[in-house]
N, C-alpha and C positions, 0 to 999 in steps of 0.2 A: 801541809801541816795538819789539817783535819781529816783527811784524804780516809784513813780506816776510817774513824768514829760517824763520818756522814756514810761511808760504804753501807756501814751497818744499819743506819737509819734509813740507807733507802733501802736494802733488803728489805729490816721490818716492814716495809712499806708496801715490795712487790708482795711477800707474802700473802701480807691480809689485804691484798688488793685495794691500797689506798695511793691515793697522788703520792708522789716521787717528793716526798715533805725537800731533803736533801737540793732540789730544783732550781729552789731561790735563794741559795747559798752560792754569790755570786762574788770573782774574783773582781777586786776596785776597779782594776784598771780594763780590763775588756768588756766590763756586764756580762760575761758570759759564767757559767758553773761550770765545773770539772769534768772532762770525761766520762766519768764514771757515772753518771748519773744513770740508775736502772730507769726509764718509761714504760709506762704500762704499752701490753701490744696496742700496736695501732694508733697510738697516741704520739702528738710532735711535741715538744719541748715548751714551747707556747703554751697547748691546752694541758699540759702537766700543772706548769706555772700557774693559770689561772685556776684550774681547780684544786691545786693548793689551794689560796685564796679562799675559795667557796666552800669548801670542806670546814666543819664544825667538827674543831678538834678537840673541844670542849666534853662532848657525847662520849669520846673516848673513854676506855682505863686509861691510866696513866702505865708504860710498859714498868718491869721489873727490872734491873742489872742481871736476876736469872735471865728473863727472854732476851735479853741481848747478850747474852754471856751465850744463849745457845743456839740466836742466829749468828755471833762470831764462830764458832765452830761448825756450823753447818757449811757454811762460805771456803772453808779449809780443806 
């Protein structure tokens, strides 16, 4: 159901090389997240998870509907 709109957020995510936010969007009934989750190289699904967590998302900008309007088309 959310399958594109998390795609999209973890691209933005591999992009600017930040945790896999997408990660801990986890299905009710297995605890597990989607397939599709991108991880950064060398990273297991665990340490994605937990540095979500640790990540000050705060520091961030807040992205644009542009920049995600033009990681949806890069992904195409």
């Amino acid at each position: 159901m959310l399958g594109r709109q998390l795609g999209i957020i973890g691209e933005f995510c591999r992009l600017n090389d930040l945790p896999a936010l997408n990660s801990i969007v986890v299905n009710q009934t297995t605890g597990a997240p989607g397939e599709e989750v991108l991880l950064r190289d060398g990273r297991t699904l665990k340490q994605e998870q937990r540095d979500v967590m640790r990540q000050d998302w705060f520091q961030l900008g807040i992205p644009t509907t542009g920049t995600f309007r033009t990681v949806w088309e890069s992904m195409g």
